[in-house]
N, C-alpha and C positions, 0 to 999 in steps of 0.2 A: 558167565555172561560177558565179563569187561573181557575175557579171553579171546571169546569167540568174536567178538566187535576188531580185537586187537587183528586179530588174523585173517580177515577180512580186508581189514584197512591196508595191512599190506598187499597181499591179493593183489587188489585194487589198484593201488600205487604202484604195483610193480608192472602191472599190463599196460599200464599209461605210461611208464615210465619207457618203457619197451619199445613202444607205437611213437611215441617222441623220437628216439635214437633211430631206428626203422625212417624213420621219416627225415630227418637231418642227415641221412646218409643218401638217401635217395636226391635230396635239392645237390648235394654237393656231385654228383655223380651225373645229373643233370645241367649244372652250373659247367662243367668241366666242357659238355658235350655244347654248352650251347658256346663258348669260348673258343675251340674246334671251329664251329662252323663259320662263326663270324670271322676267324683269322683264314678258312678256305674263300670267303667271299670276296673279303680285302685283295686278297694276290689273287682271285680272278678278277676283280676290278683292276689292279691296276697291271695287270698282265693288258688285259682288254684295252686299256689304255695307249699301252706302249703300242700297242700293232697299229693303236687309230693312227697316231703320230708319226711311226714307219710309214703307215699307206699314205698320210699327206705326204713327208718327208719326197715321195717317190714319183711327184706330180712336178711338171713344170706350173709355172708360173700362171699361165691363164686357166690353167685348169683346177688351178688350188684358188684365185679367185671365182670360178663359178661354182666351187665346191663349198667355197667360203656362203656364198650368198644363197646357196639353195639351202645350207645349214640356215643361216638365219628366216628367210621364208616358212621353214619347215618348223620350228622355233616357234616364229609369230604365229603359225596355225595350230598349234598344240597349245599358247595359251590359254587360261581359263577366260573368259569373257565377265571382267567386272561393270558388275550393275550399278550406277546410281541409285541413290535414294531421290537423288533431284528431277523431278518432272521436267519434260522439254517444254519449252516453248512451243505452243502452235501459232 
């Protein structure tokens, strides 16, 4: 009987043990993929970057101010809209 408990216990221990390693190879192999993608995202942000700066670079002067303030415009209309907690005065 302490036999068959013993060999069991292994059994046991050894499918969990399994499913454990199985599974830490999977996070690392996922870890690696998600590290990839973040360093693809980086060098297209700042790839994307450089072109914005090219295409000002490429502007005279009034045109890179009304390029300037339509960015800001565009800017203040994308903000979120913060609410008070304070009632107005009526």
């Amino acid at each position: 009987m302490n036999f068959l408990k013993q060999v069991l216990l292994t059994i046991f221990l050894s499918v969990i043990a399994s499913a454990g390693f199985a599974q830490s190879s999977a996070t690392k192999a996922q870890k690696e993929a998600d590290k990839k993608q973040d360093a693809l995202k980086k060098e297209s942000d700042a790839a994307q970057e450089k072109a914005i700066k090219r295409h000002w670079k490429g502007q005279d002067k009034e045109t890179r101010k009304r390029m300037k303030q339509t960015q800001k415009k565009s800017k203040r209309n994308q903000r979120t809209k913060k609410w008070s907690a304070k009632k107005k005065k009526e």
